[in-house]
Backbone bond lengths (Angstrom), bond angles and torsions (degrees), N, CA, C in turn:
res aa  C-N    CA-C-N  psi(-1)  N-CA   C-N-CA  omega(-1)  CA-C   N-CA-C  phi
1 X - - - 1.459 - - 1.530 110.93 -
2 X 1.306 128.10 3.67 1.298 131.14 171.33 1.289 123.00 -54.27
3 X 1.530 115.97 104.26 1.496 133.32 -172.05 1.280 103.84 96.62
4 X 1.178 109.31 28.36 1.877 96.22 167.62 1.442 97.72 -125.21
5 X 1.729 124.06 10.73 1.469 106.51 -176.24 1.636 113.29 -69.06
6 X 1.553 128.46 145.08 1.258 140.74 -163.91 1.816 111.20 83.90
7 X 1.357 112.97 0.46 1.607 100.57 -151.19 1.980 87.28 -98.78
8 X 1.467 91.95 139.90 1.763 108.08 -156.85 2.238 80.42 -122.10
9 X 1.317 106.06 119.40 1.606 105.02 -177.08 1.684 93.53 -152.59
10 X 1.481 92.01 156.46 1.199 118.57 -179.64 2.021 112.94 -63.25
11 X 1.591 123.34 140.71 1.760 106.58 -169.34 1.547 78.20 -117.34
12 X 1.399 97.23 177.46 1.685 123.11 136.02 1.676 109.02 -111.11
13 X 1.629 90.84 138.57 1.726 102.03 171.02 1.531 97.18 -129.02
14 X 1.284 109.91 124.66 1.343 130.72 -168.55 1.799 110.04 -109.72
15 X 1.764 109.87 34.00 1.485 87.34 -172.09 1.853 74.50 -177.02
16 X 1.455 108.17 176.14 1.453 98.15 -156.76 2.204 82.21 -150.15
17 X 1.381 93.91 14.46 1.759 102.17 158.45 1.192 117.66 -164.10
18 X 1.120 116.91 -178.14 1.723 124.38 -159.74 1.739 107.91 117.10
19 X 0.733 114.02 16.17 1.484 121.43 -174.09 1.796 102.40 -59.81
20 X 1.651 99.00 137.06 1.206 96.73 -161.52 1.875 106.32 -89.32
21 X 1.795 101.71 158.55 1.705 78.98 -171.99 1.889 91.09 -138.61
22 X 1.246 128.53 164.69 1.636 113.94 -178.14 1.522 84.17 -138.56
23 X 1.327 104.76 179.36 1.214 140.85 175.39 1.284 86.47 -116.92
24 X 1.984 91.01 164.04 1.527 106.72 168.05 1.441 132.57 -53.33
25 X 1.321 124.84 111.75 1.510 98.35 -173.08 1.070 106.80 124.85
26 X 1.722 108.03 -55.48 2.329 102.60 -151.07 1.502 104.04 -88.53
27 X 1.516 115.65 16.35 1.288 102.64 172.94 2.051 98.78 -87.97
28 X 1.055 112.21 -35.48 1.369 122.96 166.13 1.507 114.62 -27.10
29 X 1.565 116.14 -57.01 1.207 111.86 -176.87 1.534 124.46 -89.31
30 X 1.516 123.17 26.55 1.278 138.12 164.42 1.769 111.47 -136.72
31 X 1.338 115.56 158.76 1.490 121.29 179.18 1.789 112.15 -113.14
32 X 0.889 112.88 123.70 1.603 122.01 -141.96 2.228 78.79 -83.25
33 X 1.242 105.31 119.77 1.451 123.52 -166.40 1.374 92.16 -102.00
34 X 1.259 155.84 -41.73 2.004 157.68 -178.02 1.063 95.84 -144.88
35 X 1.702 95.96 155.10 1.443 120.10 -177.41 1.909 83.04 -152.88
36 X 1.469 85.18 155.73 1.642 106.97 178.62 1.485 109.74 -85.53
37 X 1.218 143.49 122.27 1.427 136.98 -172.10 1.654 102.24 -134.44
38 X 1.273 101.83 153.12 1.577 106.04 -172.51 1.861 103.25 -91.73
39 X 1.355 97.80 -168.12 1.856 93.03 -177.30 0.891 141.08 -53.41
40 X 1.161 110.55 -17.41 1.608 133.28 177.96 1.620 119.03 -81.65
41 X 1.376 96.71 -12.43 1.931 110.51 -166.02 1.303 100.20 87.76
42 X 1.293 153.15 12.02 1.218 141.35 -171.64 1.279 107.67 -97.37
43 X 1.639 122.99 116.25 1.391 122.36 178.52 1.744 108.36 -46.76
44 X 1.286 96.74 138.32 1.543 99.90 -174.29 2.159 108.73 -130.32
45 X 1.368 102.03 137.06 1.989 104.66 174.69 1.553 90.64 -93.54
46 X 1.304 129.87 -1.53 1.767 90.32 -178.97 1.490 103.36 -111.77
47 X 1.423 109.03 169.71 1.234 136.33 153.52 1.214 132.42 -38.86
48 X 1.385 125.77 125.64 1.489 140.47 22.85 1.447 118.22 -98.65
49 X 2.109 95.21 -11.16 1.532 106.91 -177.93 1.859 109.43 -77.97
50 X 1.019 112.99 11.63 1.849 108.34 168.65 1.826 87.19 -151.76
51 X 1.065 101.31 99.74 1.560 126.22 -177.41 1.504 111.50 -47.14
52 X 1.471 107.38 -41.10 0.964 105.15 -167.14 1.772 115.55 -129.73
53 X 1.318 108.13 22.00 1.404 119.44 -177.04 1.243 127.02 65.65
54 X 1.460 116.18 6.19 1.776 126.93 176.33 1.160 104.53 -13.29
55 X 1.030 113.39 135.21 1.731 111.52 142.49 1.576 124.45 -44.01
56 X 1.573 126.53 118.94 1.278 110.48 160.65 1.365 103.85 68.67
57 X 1.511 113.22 28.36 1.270 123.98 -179.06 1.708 127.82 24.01
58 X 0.929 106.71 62.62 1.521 134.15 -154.51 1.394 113.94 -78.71
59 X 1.416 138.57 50.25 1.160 122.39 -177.71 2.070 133.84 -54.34
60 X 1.113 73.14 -35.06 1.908 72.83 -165.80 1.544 90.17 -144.03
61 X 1.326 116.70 148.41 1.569 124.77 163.91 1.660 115.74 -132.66
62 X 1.335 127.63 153.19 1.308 136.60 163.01 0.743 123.60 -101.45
63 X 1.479 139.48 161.69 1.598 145.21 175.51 1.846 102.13 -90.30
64 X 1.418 97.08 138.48 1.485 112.64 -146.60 2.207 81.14 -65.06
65 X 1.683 123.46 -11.29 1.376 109.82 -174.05 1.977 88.59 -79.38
66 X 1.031 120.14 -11.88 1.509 115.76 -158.40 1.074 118.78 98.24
67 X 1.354 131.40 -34.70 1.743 130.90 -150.02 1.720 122.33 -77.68
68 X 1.618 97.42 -1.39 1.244 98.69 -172.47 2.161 97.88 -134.84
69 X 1.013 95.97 139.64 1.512 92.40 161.20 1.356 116.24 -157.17
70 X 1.387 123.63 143.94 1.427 132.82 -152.03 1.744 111.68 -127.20
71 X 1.292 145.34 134.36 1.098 132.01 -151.91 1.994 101.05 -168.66
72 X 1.275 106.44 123.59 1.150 135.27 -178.03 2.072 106.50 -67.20
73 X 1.651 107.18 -43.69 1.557 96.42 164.39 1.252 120.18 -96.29
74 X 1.277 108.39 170.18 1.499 127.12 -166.34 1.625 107.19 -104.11
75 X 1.211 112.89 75.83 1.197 122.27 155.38 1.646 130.44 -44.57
76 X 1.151 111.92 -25.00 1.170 112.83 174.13 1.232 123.40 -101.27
77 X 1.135 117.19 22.38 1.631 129.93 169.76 1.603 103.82 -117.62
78 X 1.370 117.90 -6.84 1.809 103.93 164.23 1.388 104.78 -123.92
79 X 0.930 150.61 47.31 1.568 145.02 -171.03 1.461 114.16 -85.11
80 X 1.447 102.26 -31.99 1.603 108.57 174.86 2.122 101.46 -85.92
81 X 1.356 119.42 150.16 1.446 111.34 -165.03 1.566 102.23 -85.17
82 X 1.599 118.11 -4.28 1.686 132.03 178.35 1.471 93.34 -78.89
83 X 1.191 143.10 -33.87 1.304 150.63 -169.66 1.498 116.37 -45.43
84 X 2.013 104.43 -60.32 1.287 121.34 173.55 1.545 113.37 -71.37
85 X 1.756 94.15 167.44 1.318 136.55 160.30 1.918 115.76 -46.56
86 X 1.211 75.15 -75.91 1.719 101.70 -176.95 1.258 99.25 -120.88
87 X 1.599 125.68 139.91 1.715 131.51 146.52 1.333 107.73 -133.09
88 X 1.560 121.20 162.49 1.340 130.86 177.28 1.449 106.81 -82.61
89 X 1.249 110.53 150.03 1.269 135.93 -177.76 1.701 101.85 -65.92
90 X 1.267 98.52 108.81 1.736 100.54 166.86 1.720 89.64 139.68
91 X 1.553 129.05 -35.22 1.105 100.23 179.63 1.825 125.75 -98.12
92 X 1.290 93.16 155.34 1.875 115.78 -148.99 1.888 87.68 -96.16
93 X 1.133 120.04 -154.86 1.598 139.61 -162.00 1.546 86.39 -17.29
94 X 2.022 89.78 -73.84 1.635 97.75 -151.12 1.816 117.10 -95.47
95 X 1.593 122.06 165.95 0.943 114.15 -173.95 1.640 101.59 -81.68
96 X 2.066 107.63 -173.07 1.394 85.40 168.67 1.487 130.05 -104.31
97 X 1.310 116.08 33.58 1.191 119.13 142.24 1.360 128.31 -75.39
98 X 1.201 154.67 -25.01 1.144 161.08 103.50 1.890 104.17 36.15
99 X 1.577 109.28 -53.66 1.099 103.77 -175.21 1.885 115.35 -82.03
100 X 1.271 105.28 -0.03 1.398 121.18 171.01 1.898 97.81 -60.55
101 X 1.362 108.70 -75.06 1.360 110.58 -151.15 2.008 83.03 -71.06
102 X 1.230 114.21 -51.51 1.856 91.91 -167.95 1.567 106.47 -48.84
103 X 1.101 134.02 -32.27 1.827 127.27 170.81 1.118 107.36 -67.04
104 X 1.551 149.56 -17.24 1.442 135.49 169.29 1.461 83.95 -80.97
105 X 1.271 136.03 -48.17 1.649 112.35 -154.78 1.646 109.17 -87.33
106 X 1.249 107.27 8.18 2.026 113.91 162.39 1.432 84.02 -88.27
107 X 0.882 120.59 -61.56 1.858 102.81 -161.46 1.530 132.48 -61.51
108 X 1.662 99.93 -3.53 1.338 99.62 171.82 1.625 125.92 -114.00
109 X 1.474 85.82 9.22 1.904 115.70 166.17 1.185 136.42 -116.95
């Protein structure tokens, strides 16, 4: 996710559970990487804009080493900006997830 901090974009959610749940504590040992936010950018707990009622509107988390990160939308079903619903004005071919998968493929070169 390097260079996407602040970046507020349109998901696909392909499933209507998975809602995330912790114990005391195990949110401690990960750094909460997305959160679901309504139009405004404002992280949001209700429905339909946090799909699944996360806690703390919780989309995706990493392991506090980095090496792992886990995520409730499907980024890889909008990457091209023809893909979405809605996109912001300024982006060209690809959406901005797009820059998700080109930073895994710097890191393995």
């Amino acid at each position: 996710l390097s260079g996407m901090e602040g970046s507020v974009m349109p998901i696909v959610v392909s499933h209507g559970e998975g809602q995330a749940v912790f114990q005391a504590g195990d949110i401690d040992q990960v750094d909460v990487a997305l959160r679901y936010v309504d139009g405004l950018g404002q992280v949001t707990d209700r429905y339909p804009l946090n799909p699944n009622g996360s806690p703390n509107a919780i989309a995706g988390l990493t392991s506090k080493d980095g090496r792992a990160t886990i995520m409730m939308p499907h980024p890889e079903r909008v990457y091209k900006r023809d893909q979405l619903s809605w996109k912001p004005e300024g982006w060209d071919e690809f959406s901005g997830w797009y820059r998700m998968f080109a930073n895994a493929r710097k890191s393995f070169n």
